[in-house]
mmCIF file of the C-alpha atoms, coordinates in Angstrom:
data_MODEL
# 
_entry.id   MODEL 
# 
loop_
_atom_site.group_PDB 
_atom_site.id 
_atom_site.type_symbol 
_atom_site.label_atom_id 
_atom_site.label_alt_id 
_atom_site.label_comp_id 
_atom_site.label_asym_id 
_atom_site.label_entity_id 
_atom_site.label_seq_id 
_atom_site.pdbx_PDB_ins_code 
_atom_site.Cartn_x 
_atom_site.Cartn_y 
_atom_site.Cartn_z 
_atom_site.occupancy 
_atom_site.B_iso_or_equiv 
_atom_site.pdbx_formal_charge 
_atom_site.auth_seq_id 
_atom_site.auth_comp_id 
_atom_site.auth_asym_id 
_atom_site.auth_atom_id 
_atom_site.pdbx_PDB_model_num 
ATOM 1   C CA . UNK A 1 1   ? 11.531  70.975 -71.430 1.00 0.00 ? 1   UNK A CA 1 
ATOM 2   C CA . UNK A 1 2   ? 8.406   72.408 -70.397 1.00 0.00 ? 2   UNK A CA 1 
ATOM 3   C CA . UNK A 1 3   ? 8.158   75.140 -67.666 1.00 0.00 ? 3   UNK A CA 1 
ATOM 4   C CA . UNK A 1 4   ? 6.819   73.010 -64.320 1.00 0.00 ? 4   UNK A CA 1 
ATOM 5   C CA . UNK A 1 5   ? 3.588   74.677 -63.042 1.00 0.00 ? 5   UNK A CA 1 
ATOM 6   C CA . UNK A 1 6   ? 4.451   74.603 -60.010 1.00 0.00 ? 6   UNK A CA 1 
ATOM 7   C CA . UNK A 1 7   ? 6.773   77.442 -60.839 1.00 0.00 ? 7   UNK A CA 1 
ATOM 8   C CA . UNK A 1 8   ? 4.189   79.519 -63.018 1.00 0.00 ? 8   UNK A CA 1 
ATOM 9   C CA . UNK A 1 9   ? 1.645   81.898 -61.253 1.00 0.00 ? 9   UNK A CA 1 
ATOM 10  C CA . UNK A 1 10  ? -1.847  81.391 -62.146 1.00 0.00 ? 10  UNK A CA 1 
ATOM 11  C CA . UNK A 1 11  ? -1.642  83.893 -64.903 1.00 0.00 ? 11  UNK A CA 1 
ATOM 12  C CA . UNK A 1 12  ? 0.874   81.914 -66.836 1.00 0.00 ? 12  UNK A CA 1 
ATOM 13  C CA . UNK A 1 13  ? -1.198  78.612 -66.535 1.00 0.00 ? 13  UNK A CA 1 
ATOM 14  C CA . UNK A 1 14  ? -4.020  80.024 -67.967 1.00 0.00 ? 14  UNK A CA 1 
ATOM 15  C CA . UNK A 1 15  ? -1.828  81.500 -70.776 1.00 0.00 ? 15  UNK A CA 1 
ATOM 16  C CA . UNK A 1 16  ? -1.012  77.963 -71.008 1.00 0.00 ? 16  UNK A CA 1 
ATOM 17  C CA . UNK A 1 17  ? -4.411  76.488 -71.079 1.00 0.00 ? 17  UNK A CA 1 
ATOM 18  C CA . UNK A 1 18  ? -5.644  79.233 -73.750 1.00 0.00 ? 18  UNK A CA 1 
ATOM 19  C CA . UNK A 1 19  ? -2.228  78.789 -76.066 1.00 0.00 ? 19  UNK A CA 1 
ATOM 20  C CA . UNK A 1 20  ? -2.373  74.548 -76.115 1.00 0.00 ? 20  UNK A CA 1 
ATOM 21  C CA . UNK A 1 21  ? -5.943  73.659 -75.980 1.00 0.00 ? 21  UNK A CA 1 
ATOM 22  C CA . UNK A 1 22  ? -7.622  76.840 -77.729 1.00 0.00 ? 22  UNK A CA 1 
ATOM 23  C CA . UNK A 1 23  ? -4.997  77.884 -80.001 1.00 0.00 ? 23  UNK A CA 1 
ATOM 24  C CA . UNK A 1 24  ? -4.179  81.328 -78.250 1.00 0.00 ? 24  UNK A CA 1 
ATOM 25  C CA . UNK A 1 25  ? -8.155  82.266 -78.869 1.00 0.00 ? 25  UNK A CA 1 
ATOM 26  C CA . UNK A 1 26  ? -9.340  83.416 -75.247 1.00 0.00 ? 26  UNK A CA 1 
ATOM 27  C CA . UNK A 1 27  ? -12.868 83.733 -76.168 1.00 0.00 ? 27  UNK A CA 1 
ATOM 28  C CA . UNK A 1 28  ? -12.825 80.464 -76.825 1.00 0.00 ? 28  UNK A CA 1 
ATOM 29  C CA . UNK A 1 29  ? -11.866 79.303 -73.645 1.00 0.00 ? 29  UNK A CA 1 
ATOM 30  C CA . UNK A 1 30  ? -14.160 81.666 -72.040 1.00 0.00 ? 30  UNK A CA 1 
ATOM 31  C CA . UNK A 1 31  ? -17.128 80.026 -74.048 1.00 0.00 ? 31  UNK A CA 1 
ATOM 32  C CA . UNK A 1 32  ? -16.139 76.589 -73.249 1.00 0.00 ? 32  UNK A CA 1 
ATOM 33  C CA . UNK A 1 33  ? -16.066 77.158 -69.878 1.00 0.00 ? 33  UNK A CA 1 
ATOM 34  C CA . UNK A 1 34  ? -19.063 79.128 -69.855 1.00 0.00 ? 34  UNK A CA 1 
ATOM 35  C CA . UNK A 1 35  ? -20.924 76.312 -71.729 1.00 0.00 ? 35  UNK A CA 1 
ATOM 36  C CA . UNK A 1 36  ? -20.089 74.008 -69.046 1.00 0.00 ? 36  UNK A CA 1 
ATOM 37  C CA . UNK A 1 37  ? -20.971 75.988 -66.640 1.00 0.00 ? 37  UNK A CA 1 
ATOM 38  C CA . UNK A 1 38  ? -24.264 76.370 -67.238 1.00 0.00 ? 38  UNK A CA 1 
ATOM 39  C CA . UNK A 1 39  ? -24.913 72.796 -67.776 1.00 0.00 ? 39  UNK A CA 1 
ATOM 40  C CA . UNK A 1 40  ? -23.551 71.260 -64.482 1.00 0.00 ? 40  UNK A CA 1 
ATOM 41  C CA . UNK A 1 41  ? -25.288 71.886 -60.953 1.00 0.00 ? 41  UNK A CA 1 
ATOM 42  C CA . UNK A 1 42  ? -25.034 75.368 -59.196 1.00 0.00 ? 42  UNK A CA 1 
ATOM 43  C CA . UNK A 1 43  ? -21.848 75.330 -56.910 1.00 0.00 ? 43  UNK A CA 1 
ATOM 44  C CA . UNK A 1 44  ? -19.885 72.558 -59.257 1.00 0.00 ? 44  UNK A CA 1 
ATOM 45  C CA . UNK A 1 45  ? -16.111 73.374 -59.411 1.00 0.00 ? 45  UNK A CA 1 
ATOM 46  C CA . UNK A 1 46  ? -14.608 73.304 -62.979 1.00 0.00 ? 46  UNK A CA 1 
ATOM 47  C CA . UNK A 1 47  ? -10.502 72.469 -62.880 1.00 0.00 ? 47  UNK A CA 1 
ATOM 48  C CA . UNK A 1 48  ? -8.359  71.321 -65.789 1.00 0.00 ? 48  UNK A CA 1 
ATOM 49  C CA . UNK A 1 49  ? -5.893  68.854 -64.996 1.00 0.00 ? 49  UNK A CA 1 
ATOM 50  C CA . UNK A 1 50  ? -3.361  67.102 -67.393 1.00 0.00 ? 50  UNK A CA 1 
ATOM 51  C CA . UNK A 1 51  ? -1.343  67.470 -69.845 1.00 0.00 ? 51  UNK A CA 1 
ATOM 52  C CA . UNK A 1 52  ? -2.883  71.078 -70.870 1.00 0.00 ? 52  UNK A CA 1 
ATOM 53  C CA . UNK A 1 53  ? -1.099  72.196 -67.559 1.00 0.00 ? 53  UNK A CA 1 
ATOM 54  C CA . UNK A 1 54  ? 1.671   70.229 -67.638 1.00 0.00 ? 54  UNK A CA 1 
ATOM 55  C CA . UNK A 1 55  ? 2.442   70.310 -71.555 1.00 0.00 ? 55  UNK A CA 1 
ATOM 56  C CA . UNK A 1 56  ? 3.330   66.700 -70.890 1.00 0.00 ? 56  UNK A CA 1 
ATOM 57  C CA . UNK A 1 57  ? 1.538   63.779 -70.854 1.00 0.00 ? 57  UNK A CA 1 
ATOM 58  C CA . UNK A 1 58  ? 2.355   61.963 -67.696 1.00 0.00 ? 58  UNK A CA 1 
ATOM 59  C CA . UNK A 1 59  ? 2.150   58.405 -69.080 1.00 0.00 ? 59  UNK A CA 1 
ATOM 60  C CA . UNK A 1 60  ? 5.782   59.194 -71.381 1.00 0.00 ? 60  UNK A CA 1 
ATOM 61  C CA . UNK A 1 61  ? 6.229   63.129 -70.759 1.00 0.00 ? 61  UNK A CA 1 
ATOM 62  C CA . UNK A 1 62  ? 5.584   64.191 -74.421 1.00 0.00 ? 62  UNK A CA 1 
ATOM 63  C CA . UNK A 1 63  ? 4.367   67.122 -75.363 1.00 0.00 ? 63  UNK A CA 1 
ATOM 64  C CA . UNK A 1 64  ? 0.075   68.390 -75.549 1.00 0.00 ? 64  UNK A CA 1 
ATOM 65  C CA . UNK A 1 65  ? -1.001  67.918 -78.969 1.00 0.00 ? 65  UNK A CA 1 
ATOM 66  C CA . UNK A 1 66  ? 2.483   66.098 -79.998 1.00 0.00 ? 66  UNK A CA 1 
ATOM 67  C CA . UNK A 1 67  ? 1.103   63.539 -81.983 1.00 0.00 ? 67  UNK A CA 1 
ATOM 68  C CA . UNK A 1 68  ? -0.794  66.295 -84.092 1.00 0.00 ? 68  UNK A CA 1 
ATOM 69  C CA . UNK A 1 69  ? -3.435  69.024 -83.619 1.00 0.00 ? 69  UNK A CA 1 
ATOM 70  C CA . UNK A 1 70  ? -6.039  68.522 -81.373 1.00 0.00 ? 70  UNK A CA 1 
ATOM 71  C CA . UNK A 1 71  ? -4.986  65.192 -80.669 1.00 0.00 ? 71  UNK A CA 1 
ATOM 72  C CA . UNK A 1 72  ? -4.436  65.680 -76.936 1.00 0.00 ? 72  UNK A CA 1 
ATOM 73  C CA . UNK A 1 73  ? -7.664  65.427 -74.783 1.00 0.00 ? 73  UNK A CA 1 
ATOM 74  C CA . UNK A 1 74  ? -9.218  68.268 -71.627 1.00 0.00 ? 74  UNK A CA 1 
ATOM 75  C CA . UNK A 1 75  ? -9.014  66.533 -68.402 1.00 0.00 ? 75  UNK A CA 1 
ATOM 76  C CA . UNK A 1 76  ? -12.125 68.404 -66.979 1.00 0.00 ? 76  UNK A CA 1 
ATOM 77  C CA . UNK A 1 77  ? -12.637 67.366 -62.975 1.00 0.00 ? 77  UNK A CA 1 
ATOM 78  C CA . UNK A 1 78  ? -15.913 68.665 -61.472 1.00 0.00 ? 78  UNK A CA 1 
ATOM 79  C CA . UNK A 1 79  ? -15.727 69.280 -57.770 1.00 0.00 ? 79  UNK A CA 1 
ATOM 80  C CA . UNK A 1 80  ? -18.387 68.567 -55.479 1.00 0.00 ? 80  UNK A CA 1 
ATOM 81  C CA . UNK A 1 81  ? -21.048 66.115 -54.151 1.00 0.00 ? 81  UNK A CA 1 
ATOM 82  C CA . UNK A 1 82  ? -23.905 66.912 -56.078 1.00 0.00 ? 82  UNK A CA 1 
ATOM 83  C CA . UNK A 1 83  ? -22.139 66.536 -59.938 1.00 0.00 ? 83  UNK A CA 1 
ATOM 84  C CA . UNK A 1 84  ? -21.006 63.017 -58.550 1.00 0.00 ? 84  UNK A CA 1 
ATOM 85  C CA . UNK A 1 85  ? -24.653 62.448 -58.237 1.00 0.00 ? 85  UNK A CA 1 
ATOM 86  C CA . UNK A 1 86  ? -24.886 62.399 -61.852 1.00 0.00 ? 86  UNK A CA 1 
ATOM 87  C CA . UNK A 1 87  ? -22.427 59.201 -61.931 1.00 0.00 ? 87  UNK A CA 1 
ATOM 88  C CA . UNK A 1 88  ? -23.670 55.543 -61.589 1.00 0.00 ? 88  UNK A CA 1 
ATOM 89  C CA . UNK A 1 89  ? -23.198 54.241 -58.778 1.00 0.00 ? 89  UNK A CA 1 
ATOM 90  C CA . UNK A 1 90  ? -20.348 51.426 -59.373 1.00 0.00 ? 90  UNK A CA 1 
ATOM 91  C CA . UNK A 1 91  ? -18.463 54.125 -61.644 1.00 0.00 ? 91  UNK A CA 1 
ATOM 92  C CA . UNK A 1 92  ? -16.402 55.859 -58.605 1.00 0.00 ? 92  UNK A CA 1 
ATOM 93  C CA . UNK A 1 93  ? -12.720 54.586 -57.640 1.00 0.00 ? 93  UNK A CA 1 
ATOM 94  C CA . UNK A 1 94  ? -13.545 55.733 -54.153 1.00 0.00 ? 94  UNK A CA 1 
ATOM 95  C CA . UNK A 1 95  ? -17.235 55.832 -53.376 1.00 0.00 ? 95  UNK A CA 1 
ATOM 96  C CA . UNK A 1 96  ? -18.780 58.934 -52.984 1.00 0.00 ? 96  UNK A CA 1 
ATOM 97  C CA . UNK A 1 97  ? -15.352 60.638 -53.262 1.00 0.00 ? 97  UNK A CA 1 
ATOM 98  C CA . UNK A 1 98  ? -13.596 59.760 -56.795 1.00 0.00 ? 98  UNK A CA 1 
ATOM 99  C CA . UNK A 1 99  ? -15.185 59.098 -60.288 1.00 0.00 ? 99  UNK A CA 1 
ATOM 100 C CA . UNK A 1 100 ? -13.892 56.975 -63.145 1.00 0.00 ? 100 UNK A CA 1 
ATOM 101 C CA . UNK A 1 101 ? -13.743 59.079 -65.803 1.00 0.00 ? 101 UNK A CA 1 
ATOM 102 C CA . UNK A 1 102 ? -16.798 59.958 -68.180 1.00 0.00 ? 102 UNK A CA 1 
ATOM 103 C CA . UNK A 1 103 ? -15.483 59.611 -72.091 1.00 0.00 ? 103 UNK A CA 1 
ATOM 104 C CA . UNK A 1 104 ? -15.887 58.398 -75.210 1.00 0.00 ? 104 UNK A CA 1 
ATOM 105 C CA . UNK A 1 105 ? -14.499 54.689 -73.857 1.00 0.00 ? 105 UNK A CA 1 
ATOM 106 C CA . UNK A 1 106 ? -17.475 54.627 -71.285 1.00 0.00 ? 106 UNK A CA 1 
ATOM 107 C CA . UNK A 1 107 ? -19.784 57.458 -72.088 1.00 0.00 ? 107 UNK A CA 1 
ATOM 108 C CA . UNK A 1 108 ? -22.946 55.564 -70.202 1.00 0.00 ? 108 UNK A CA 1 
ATOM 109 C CA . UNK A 1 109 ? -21.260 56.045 -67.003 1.00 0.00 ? 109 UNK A CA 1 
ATOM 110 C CA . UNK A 1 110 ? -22.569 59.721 -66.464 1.00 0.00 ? 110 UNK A CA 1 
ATOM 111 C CA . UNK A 1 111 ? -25.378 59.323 -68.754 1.00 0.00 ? 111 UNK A CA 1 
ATOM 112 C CA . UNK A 1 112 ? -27.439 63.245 -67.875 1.00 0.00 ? 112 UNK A CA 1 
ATOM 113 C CA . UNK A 1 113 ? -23.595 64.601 -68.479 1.00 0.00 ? 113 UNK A CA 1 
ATOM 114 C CA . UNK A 1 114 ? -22.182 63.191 -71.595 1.00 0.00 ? 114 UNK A CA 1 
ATOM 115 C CA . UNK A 1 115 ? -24.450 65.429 -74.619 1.00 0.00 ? 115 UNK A CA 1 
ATOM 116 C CA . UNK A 1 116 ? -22.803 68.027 -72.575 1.00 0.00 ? 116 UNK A CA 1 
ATOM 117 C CA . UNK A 1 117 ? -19.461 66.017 -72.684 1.00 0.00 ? 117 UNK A CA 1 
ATOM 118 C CA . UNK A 1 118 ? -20.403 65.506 -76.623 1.00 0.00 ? 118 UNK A CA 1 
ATOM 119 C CA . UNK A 1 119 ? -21.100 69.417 -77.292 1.00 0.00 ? 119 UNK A CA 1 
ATOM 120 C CA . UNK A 1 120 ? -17.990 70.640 -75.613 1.00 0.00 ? 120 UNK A CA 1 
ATOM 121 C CA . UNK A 1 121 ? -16.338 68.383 -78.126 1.00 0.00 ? 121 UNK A CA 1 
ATOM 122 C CA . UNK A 1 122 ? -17.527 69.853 -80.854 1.00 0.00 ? 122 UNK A CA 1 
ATOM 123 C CA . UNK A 1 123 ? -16.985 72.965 -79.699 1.00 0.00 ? 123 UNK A CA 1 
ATOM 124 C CA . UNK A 1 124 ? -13.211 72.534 -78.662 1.00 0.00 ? 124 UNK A CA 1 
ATOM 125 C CA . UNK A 1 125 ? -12.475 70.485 -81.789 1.00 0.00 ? 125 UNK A CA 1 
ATOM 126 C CA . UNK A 1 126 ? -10.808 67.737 -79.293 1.00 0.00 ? 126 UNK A CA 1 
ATOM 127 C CA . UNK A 1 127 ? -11.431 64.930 -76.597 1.00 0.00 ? 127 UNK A CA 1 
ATOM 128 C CA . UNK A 1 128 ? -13.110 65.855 -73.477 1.00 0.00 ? 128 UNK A CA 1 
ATOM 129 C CA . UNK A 1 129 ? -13.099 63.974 -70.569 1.00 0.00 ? 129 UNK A CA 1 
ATOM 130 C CA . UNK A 1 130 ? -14.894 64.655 -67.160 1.00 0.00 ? 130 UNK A CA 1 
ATOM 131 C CA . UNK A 1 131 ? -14.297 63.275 -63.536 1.00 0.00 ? 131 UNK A CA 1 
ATOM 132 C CA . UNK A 1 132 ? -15.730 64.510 -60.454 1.00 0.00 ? 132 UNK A CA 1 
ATOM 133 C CA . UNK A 1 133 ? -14.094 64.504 -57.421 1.00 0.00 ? 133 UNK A CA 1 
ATOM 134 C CA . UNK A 1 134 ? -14.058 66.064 -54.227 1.00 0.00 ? 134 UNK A CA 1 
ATOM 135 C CA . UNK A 1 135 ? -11.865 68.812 -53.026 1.00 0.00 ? 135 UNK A CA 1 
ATOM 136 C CA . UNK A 1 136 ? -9.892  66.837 -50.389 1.00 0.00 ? 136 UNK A CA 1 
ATOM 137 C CA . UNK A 1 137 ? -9.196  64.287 -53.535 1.00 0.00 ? 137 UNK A CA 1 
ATOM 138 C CA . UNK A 1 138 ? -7.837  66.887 -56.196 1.00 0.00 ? 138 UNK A CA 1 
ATOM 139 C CA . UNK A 1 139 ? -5.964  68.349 -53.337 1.00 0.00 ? 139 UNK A CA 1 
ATOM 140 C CA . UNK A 1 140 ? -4.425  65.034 -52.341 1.00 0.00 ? 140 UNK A CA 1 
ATOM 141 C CA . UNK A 1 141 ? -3.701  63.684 -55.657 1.00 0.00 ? 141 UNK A CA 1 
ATOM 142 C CA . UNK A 1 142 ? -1.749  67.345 -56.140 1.00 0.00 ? 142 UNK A CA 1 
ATOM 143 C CA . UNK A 1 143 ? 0.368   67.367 -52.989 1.00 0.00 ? 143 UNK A CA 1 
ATOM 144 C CA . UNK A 1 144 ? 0.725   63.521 -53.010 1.00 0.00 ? 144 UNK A CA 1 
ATOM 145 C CA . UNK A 1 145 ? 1.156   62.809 -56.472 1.00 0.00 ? 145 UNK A CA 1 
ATOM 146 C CA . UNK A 1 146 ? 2.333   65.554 -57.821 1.00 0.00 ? 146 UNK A CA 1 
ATOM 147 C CA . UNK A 1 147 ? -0.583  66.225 -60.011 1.00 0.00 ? 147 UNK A CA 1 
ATOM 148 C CA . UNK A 1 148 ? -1.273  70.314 -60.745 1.00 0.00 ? 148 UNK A CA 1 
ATOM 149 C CA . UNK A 1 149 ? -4.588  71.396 -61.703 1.00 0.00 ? 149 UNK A CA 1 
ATOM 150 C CA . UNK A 1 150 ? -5.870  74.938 -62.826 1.00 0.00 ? 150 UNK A CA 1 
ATOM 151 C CA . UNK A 1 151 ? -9.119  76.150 -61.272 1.00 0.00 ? 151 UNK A CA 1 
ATOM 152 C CA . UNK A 1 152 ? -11.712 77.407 -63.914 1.00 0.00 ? 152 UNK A CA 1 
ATOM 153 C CA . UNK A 1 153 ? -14.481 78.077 -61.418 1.00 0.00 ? 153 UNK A CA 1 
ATOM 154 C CA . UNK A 1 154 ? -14.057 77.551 -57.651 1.00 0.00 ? 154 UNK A CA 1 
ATOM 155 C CA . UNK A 1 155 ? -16.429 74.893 -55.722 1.00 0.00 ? 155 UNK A CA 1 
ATOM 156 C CA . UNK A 1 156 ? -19.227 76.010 -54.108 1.00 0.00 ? 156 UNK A CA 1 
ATOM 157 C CA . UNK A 1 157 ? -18.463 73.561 -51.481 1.00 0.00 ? 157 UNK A CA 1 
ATOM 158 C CA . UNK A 1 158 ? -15.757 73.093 -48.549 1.00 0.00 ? 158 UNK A CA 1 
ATOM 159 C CA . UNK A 1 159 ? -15.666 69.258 -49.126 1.00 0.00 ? 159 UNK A CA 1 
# 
């Protein structure tokens, strides 16, 4: 069974995050996260959610990457108002608060962010999915739902 993150420090998620997703190569991870970075809008929060923090997928609690290597996708959220800009405007769950999810299923939805989407692909050798969000959201959907996250880069925002 899978160590529960909320009994890991932040240290031990990451060592998570860099074993799983990037195969133990933390230059790797730093790129990736530098790459996105510097294509999203000063200020934008990066956090991983998922099953790269979990090691379970939360649909039927198997394993990251169990049904082969790279199989299992990033959950990237963006945090704050002005990356949700970049969505259309009937592709939030909550209006001005909560994306739907920018992927290869609807990749039109976030059109100015999916070549970014695309290249981080490539570079990670696996799905990629982005959803932006605001803080009070990912912080919700944690303490209510019991979803972790990992912040990459903190928001530039208090939303």
């Amino acid at each position: 069974m899978p160590k529960d993150p909320y009994e890991m420090n932040e240290s031990e998620i990451r060592s998570r995050i860099v074993t799983l997703a990037f195969g133990g190569d933390e230059r790797a991870f730093i790129a990736f996260y530098r790459k996105l970075q510097q294509g999203l809008p000063e200020g934008t929060g990066i956090v991983l959610r998922g099953s790269v923090v979990t090691n379970k997928r939360h649909e039927d609690g198997t394993p990251f990457d169990s049904q082969g290597k790279a199989t299992s996708d990033l959950d990237v959220t963006l945090v704050g108002s002005k990356v949700m800009e970049a969505w259309n405007s009937d592709a939030y769950y909550l209006p001005g608060l909560h994306t739907k999810p920018l992927g290869d299923k609807d990749p039109d939805i976030a059109p100015s962010l999916n070549p970014l989407r695309e290249s981080l692909q490539k570079l990670v050798g696996r799905p990629v999915n982005f959803q932006a969000t605001s803080s009070l959201v990912l912080y919700g959907r944690d303490v209510l739902f019991g979803e972790p996250y990992y912040v990459v880069v903190p928001s530039g925002e208090d939303a």
